[in-house]
Every structure is written in C-alpha cells, then in structure tokens.
C-alpha positions in Angstrom: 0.0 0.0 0.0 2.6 3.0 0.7 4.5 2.1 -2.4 1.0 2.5 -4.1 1.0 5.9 -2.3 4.1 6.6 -3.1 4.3 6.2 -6.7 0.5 8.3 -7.2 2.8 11.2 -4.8 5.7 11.5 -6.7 3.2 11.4 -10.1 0.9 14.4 -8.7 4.3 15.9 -8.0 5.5 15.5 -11.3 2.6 16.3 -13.7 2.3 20.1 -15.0 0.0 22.2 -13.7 -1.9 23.7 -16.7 -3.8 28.0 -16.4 -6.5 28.7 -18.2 -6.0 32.3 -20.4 -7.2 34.9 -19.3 -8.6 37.4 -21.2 -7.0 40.3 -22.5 -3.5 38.6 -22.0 -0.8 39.6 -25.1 2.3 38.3 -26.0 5.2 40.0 -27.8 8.2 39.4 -28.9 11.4 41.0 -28.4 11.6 42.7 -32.0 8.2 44.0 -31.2 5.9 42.2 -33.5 2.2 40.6 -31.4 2.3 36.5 -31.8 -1.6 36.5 -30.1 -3.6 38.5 -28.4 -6.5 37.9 -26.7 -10.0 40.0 -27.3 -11.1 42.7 -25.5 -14.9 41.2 -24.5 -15.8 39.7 -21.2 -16.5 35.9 -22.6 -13.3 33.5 -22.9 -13.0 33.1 -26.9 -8.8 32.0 -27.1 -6.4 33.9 -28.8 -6.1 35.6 -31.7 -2.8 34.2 -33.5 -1.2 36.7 -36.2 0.0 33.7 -38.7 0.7 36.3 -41.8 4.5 36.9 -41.3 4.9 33.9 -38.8 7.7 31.8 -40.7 9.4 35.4 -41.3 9.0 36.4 -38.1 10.9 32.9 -36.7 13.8 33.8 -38.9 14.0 37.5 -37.7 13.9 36.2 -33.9 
C-alpha cells in the first residue's frame, strides 16, 4: 500500500500544472511584433494568433 501511495505522490508531483487564459492577455516578442492576443470582450474566446508573417518572423527572432 505505501509504495502505491508513493508512486500516485511522486506522479501528482510530477505532472504540470496547466492555467486557463485569461482574457486580455498579449504576448510579444522582443523585436516588437504581437504573436496573439487575446479579445477585448468579457466571454473566454482564445487567442487571436497573427500567422501572416509567422515563418518570417521565426527567422528575424
């Protein structure tokens, strides 16, 4: 029984504790360009990615 215990411990310990987004939450990068942002209403939607310039954007970072 307490290696039972001790096995679900160490895997609680060891999974990754996951946040939901909240809204209104952006992220940047460092050369200033928006990757998402999130919109500006009161109901949870998800992000808004900006794919246009991604692969050009990966090669400028």
């Amino acid at each position: 029984m307490t290696k039972i215990a001790l096995l679900l411990y160490c895997l609680i310990l060891t999974t990754d504790v996951s946040f939901g987004c909240l809204n209104g939450e952006t992220k940047m990068l460092k050369n200033g360009y928006y990757i998402y942002e999130d919109r500006d209403d009161d109901i949870p939607r998800g992000h808004i990615f900006y794919v246009d310039n991604f692969l050009k954007l990966l090669r400028d970072v």
